[in-house]
One Martini backbone bead per residue (centre of mass of N, CA, C, O) as a GRO file, in nm:
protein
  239
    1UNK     BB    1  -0.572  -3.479  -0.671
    2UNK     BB    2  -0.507  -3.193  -0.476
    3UNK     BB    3  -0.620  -2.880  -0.538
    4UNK     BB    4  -0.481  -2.593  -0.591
    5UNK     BB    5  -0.607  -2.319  -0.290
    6UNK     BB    6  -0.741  -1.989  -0.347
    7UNK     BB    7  -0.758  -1.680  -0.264
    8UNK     BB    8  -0.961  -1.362  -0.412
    9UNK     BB    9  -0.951  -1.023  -0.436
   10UNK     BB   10  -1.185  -1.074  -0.699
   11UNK     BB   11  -1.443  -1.141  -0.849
   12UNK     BB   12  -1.566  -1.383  -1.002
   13UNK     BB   13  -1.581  -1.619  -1.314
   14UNK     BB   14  -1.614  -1.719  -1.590
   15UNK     BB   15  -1.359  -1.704  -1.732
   16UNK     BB   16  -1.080  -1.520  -1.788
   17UNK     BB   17  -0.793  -1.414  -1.581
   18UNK     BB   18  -0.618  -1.184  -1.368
   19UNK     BB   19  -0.383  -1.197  -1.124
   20UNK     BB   20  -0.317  -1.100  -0.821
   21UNK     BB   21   0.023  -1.022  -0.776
   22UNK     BB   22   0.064  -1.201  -0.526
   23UNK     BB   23  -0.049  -1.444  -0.652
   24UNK     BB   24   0.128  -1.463  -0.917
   25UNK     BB   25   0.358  -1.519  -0.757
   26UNK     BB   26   0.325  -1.768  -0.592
   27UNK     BB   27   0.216  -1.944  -0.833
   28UNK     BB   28   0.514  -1.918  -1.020
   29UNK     BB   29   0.744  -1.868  -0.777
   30UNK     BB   30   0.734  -2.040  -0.577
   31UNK     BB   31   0.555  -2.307  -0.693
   32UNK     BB   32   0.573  -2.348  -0.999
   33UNK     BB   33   0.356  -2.298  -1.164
   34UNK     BB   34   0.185  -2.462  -1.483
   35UNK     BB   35   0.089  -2.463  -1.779
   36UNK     BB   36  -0.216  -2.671  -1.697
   37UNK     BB   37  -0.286  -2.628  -1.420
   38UNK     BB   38  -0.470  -2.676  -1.147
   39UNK     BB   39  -0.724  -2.493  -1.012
   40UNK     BB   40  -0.856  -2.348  -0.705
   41UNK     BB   41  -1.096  -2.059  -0.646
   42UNK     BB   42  -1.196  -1.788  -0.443
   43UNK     BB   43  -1.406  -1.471  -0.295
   44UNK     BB   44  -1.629  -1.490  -0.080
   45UNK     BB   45  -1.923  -1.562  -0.175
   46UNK     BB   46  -1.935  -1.921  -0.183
   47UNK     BB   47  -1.778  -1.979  -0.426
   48UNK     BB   48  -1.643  -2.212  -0.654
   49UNK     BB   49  -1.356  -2.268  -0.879
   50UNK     BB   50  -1.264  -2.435  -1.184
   51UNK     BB   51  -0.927  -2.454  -1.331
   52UNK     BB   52  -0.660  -2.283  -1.572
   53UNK     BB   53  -0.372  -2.243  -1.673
   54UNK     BB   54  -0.251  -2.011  -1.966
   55UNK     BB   55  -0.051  -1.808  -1.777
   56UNK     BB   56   0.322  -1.798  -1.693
   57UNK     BB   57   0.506  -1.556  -1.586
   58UNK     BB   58   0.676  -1.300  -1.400
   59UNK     BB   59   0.423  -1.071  -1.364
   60UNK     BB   60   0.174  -1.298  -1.491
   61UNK     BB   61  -0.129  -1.450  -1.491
   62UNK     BB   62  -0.359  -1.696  -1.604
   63UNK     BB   63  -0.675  -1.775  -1.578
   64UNK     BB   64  -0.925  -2.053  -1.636
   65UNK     BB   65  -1.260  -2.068  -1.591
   66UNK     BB   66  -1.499  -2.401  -1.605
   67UNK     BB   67  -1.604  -2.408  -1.303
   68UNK     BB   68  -1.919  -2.371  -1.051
   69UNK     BB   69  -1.939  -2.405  -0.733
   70UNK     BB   70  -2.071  -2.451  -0.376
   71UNK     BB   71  -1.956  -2.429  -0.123
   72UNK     BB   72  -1.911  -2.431   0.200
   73UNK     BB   73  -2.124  -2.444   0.469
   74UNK     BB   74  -2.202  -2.267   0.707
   75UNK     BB   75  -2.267  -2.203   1.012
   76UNK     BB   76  -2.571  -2.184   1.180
   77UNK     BB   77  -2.389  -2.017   1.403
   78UNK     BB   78  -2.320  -1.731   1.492
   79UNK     BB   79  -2.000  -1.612   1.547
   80UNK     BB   80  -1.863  -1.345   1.779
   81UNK     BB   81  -1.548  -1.275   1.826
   82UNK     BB   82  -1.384  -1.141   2.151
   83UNK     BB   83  -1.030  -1.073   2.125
   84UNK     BB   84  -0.804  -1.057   2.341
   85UNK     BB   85  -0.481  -0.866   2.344
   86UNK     BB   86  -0.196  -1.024   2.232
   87UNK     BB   87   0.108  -1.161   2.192
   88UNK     BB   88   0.184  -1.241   1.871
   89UNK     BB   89   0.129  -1.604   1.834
   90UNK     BB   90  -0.137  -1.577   1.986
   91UNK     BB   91  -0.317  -1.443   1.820
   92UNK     BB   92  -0.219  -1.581   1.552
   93UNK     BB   93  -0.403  -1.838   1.676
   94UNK     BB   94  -0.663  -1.763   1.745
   95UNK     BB   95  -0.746  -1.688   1.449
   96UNK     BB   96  -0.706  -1.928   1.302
   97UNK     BB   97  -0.881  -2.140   1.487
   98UNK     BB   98  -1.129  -1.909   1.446
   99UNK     BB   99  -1.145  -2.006   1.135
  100UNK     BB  100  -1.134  -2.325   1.144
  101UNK     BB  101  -1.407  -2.297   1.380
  102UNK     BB  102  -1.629  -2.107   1.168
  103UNK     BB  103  -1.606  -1.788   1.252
  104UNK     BB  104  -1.741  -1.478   1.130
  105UNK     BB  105  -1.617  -1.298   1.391
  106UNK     BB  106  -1.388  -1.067   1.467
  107UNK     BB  107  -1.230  -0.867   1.763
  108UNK     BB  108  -0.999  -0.686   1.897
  109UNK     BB  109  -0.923  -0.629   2.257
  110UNK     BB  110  -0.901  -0.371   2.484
  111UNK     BB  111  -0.810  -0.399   2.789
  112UNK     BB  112  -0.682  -0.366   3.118
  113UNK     BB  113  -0.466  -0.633   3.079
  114UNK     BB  114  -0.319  -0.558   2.758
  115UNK     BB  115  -0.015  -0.546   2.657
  116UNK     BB  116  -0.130  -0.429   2.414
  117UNK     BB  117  -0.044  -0.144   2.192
  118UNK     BB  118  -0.232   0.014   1.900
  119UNK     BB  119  -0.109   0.238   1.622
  120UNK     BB  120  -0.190   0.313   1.344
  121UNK     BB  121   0.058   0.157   1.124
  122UNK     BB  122   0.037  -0.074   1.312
  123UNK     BB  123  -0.231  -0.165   1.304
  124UNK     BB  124  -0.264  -0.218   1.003
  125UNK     BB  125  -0.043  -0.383   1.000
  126UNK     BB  126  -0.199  -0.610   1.162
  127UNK     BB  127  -0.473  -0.618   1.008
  128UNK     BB  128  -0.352  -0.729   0.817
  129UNK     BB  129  -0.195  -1.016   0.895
  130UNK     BB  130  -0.509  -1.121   1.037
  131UNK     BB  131  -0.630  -1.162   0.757
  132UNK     BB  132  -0.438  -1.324   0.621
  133UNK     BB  133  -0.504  -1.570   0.824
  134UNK     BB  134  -0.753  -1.632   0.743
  135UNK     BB  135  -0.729  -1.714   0.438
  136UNK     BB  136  -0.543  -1.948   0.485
  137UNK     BB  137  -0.718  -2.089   0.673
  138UNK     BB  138  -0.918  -2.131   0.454
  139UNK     BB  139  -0.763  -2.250   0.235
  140UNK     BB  140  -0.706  -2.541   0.424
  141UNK     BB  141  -0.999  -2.601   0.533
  142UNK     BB  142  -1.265  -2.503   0.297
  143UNK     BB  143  -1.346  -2.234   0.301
  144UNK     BB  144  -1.575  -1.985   0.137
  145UNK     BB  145  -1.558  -1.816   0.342
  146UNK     BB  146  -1.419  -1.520   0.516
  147UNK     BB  147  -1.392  -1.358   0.780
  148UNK     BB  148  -1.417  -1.101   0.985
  149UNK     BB  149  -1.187  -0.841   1.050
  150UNK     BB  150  -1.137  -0.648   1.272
  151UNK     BB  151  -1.049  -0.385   1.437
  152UNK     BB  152  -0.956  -0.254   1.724
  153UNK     BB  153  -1.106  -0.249   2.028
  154UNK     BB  154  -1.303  -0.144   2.307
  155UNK     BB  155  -1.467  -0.264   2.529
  156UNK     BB  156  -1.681  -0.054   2.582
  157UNK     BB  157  -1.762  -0.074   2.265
  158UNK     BB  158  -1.861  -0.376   2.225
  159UNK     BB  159  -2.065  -0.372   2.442
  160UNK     BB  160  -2.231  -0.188   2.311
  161UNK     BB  161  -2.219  -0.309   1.962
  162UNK     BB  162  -2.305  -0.578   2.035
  163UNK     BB  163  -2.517  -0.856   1.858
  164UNK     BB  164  -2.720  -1.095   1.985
  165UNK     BB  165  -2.861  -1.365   2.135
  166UNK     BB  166  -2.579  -1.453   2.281
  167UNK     BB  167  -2.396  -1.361   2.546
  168UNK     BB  168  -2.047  -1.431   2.647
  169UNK     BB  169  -1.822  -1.500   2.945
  170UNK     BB  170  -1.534  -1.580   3.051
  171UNK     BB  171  -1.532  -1.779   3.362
  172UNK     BB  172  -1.470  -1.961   3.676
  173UNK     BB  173  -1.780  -1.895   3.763
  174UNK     BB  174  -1.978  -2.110   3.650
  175UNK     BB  175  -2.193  -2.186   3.408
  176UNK     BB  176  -2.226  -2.388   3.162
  177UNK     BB  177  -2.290  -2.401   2.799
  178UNK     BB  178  -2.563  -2.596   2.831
  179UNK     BB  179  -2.742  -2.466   2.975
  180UNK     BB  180  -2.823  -2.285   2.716
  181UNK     BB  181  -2.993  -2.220   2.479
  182UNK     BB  182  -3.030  -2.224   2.123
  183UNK     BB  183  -2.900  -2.012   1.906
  184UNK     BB  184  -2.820  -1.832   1.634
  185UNK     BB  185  -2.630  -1.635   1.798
  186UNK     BB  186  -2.275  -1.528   1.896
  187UNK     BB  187  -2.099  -1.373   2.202
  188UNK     BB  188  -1.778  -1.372   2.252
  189UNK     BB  189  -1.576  -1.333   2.545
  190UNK     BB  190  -1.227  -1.268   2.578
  191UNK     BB  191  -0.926  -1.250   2.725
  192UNK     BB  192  -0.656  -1.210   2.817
  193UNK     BB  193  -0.363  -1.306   2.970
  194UNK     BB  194  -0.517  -1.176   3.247
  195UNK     BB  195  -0.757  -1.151   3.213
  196UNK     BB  196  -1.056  -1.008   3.371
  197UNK     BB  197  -1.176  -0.811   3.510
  198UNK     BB  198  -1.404  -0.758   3.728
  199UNK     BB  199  -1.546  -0.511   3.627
  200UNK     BB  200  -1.560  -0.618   3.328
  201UNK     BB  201  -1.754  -0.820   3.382
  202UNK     BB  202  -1.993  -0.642   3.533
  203UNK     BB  203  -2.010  -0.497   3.225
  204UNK     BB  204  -2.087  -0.725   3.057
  205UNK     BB  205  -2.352  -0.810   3.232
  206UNK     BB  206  -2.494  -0.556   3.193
  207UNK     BB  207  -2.492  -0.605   2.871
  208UNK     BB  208  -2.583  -0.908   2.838
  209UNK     BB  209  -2.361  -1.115   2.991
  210UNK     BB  210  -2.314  -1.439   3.026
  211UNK     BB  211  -2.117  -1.662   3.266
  212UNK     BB  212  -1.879  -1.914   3.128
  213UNK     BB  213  -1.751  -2.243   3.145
  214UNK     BB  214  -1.453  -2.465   3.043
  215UNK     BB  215  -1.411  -2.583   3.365
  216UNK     BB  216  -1.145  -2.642   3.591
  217UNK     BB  217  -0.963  -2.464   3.425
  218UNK     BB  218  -0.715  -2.263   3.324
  219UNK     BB  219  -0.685  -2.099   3.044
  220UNK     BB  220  -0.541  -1.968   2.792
  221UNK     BB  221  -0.611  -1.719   2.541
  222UNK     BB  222  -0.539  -1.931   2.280
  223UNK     BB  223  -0.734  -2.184   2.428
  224UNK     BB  224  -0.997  -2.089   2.447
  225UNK     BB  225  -1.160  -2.027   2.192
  226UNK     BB  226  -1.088  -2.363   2.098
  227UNK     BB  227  -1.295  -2.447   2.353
  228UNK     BB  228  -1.548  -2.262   2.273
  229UNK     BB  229  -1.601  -2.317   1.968
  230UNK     BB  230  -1.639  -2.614   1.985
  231UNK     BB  231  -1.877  -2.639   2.204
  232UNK     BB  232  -2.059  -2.432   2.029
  233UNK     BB  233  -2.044  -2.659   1.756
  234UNK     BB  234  -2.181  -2.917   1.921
  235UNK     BB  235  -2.449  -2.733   2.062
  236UNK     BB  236  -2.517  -2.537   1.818
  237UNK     BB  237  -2.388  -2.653   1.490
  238UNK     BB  238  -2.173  -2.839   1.278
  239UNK     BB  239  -2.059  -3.106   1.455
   0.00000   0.00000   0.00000
């Protein structure tokens, strides 16, 4: 039987823990899980614990972890992903899908053709929203490290401050994703629904962004992402 697996978003440890509000209500209330079904925790530090539910309350859970063994392994391809802004349910897959295709980190980007647009409490709102769907889909798929979801940044701002080793720009007249030699690190940038200008591509390359392209079709930007880091886990990650 697959043990119900959670994060927690405070370090973790063997013996006995009292789970953070969110969980407790979920594990007591939602699922109505009981004293002595067992669960499985992660912490985000690449360790899984498993344990045993010791109390189940109205307002407070308490977990016994028992036992403590290594997550799984991350790919050796480091991957950040910028992607553009969009709307809704768009992003929201994007973001899922690029968490459980392995991504280290994310950051979504503000374009020139941009629909969306966010400031202050509405912002905080969505990067809480947006990094709650990593950890889910980490929980789904079985990793044990979230990505990171930074805010949303201005593209002249990512382009100046991302580093790998390879920086890709997905363009529809390039060469494929296999010319480029094995790197280490990648970034890869992604525009929104209306895709990047003419001049954005120009600064992106400008600031050492290769031109790449993901076949004859022209995807759009919630299919982008899962169809460049599947290649790019095929070609030098660990499908």
């Amino acid at each position: 039987m697959r043990l119900s697996r959670f994060f927690v978003d405070l370090p973790l440890s063997l013996g006995q823990h009292p789970l953070p509000e969110a969980q407790a209500h979920y594990i007591g209330r939602v699922l109505r899980l009981a004293v002595g079904d067992a669960v499985q925790l992660f912490d985000g530090s690449g360790q899984e614990f498993v344990g045993e539910l010791v109390e189940v309350g109205k307002k407070s859970v308490q977990v016994e972890l028992r036992e403590q063994f290594a997550g799984q392994t991350e790919s050796p391809l480091r991957i950040h992903l910028g992607q553009g802004l969009s709307r809704g349910e768009r992003m929201d897959w994007a973001i899922q899908k690029a968490t459980e295709l392995g991504v280290a980190e994310i950051t979504p980007l503000v374009s020139e053709r941009c629909e969306v647009r966010l400031k202050d409490e509405r912002a905080d709102k969505r990067l809480a929203h947006w990094r709650q769907i990593a950890i889910s889909a980490c929980e789904q798929c079985g990793r044990s490290r979230v990505p990171t979801i930074n805010p949303s940044l201005g593209l002249d701002d990512w382009l100046a401050q991302t580093a790998a080793d390879l920086k890709l720009v997905l363009h529809p007249v390039a060469e494929p994703l296999a010319s480029h030699a094995r790197p280490a690190s990648l970034a890869f940038l992604i525009g929104p629904e209306g895709g990047l200008s003419d001049a954005e591509v120009q600064l992106a390359q400008q600031a050492g962004y290769h031109p790449a392209r993901l076949g004859p079709r022209v995807l759009r930007t919630e299919t982008a992402p899962v169809v460049a880091l599947s290649v790019a886990q095929q070609l030098w990650g660990d499908f």
